[in-house]
N, C-alpha and C positions, 0 to 999 in steps of 0.2 A: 394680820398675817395668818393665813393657814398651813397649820401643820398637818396636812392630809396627805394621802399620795398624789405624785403626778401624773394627770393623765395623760395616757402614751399620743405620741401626737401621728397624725395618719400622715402616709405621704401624699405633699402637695400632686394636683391632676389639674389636666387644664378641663377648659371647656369642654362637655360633651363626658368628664368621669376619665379621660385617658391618661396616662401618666407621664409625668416629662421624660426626654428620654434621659440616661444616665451623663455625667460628665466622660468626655473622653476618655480622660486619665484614667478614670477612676473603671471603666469597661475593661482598660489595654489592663488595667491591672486582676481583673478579676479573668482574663480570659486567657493570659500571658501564660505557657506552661512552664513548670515548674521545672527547674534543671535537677537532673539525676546522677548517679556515676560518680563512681570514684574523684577525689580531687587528685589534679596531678601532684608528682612527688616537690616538695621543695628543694631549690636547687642545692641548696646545702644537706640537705638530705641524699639528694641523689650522687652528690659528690662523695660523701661517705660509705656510701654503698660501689662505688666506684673503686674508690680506696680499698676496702675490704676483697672486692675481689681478686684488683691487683696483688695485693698482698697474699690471697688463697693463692694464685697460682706461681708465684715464688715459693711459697711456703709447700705445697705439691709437687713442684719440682724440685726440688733441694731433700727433700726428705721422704717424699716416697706418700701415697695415699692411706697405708697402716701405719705410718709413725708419724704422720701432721697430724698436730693437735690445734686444736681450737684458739686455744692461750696462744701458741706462737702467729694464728691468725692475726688475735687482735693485737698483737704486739708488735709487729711488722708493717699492720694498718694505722698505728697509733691509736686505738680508741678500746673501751673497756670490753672486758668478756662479756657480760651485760649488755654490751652495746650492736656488739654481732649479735646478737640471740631476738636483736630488736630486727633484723632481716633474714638470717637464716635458722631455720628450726635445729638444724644440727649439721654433722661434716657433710653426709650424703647430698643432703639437701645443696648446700653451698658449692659443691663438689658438680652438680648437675647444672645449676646457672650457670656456673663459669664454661662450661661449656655449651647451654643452649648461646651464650653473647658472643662464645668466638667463632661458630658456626652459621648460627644460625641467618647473619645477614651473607657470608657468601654460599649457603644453599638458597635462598630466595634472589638471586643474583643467576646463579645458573639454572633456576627451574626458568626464571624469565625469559634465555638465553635459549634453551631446549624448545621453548613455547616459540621462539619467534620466526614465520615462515620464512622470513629472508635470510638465515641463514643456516651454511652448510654446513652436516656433523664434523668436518674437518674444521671449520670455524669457532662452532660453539665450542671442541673439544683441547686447543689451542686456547682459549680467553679463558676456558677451564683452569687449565696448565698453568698460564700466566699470574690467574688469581691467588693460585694454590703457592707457586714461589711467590710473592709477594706476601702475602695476607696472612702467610701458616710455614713456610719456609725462611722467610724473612722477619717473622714475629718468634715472638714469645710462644706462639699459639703451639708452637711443635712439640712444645714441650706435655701438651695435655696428650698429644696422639703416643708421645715413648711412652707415658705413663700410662694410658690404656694398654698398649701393647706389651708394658713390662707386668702388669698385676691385674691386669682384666680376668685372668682366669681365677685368682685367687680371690676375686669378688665379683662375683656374679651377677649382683644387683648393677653396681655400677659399668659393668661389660653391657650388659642389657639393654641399660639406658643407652647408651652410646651408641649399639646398633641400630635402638627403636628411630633415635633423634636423628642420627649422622648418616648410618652401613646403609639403610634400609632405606631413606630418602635419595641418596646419591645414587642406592643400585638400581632403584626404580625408575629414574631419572634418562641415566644408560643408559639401561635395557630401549626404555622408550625410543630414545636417539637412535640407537644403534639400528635398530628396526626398521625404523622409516630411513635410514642412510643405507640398509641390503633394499630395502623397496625399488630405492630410486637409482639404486647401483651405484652409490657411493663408495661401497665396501663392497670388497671383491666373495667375502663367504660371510656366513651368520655367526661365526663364530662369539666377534663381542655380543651377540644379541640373545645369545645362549649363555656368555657367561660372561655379563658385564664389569664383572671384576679383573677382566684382564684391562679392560680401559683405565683404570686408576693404580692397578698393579705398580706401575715405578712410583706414583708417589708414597706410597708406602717405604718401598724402595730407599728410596731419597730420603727419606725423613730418620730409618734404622739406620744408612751409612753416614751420614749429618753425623749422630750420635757416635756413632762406633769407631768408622775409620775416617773422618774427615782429615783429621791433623796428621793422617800416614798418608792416604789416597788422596788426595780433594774429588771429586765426583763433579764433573762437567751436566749440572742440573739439565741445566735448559738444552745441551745437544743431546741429553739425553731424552727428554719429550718431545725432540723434533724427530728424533732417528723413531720413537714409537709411534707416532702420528704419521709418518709416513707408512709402518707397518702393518697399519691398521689399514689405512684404505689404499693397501699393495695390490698392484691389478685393477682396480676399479675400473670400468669404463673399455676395459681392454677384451675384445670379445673373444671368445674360447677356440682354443685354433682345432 
């Protein structure tokens, strides 16, 4: 027996010095790219994180954005103060999710709605309306918009975000609408397209009397954004005598 080194052995070639070619597998595996990217959240993760926010926005409405504390978060959520801080960095932070998830899928709902040629700003701004009582008059959701509007001035940071994510996406949105519906003579003057915040004006509207006088007045929502929908595009089409 020799105890010497082994010598390295070369790879097999066929006739002619060429080399076999590789095994299939063994190519798919060296040529196969390498998957990148975040892993998705586990579902039980994601349910927890689900929890937590449910729970921030009870805990925001019930007590105001300077007196929710963190503790009654995770207490509300069932899971440990430690355990919130495993998704949000602090109240701001938590404070901002919960409203980019209750927005943010019905602003990409009516940017879609603005974008599509078939239909008319009297159209889009109606499935607007409708999404709005459903989605944010009909939820929990309305409760983030009194809280903006009760203590947005008295924090700045969190006012800010809200018009970066929410004012400032929707007014852009308008404006755009409104524009191409004096083009095409939809609307009778440019008014909304000047100042597209009268198009959203009653939901606002709606949402302060929801809060204030609902259980003295109730507020007839929905004739109420048919009577403005009509205002809007008052004249249209009617040609100037």
């Amino acid at each position: 027996m020799s105890g010497g080194p082994k010598k390295a052995t070369k790879p097999r070639r066929q006739a002619g010095g060429r080399p076999w070619p590789r095994r299939p597998e063994r190519a798919a595996q060296a040529t196969a790219p390498r998957r990148e990217g975040r892993r998705r959240p586990r579902p039980e993760a994601e349910a927890r994180r689900r929890a937590i926010l449910d729970a921030a926005l009870t805990v925001f409405a019930a007590r105001g954005y300077e007196a929710a504390r963190l503790d009654d978060v995770a207490a509300q959520a069932g899971v440990a103060k430690g355990t919130l801080y495993l998704y949000f960095k602090d109240k701001q932070a938590l404070f901002e999710e919960l409203v980019r998830g209750a927005v943010t899928p019905i602003m990409d709902r009516l940017g879609s709605a603005v974008r599509a040629p078939e239909l008319t700003a009297s159209q889009v701004i109606d499935m607007f309306f409708q999404l709005f009582q459903r989605e944010v008059l009909g939820t929990k959701r309305k409760l983030l918009l009194r809280l903006i509007i009760a203590e947005g001035s008295r924090f700045p940071a969190i006012a800010a975000f809200y018009h970066r994510e929410v004012v400032a996406r929707g007014l852009t949105l308008m404006r755009s609408l409104a524009t191409e519906a004096v083009a095409r003579g939809e609307f009778s003057c440019d008014a909304a397209a000047r100042f597209p915040q009268l198009i959203v004006a009653p939901l606002l509207l709606a949402v302060i009397w929801d809060g204030l006088f609902s259980k003295i007045e109730p507020l007839d929502v929905a004739g109420l954004l048919r009577a403005h929908g009509d205002l809007l595009s008052a004249g249209a089409g009617k040609s100037a005598p």
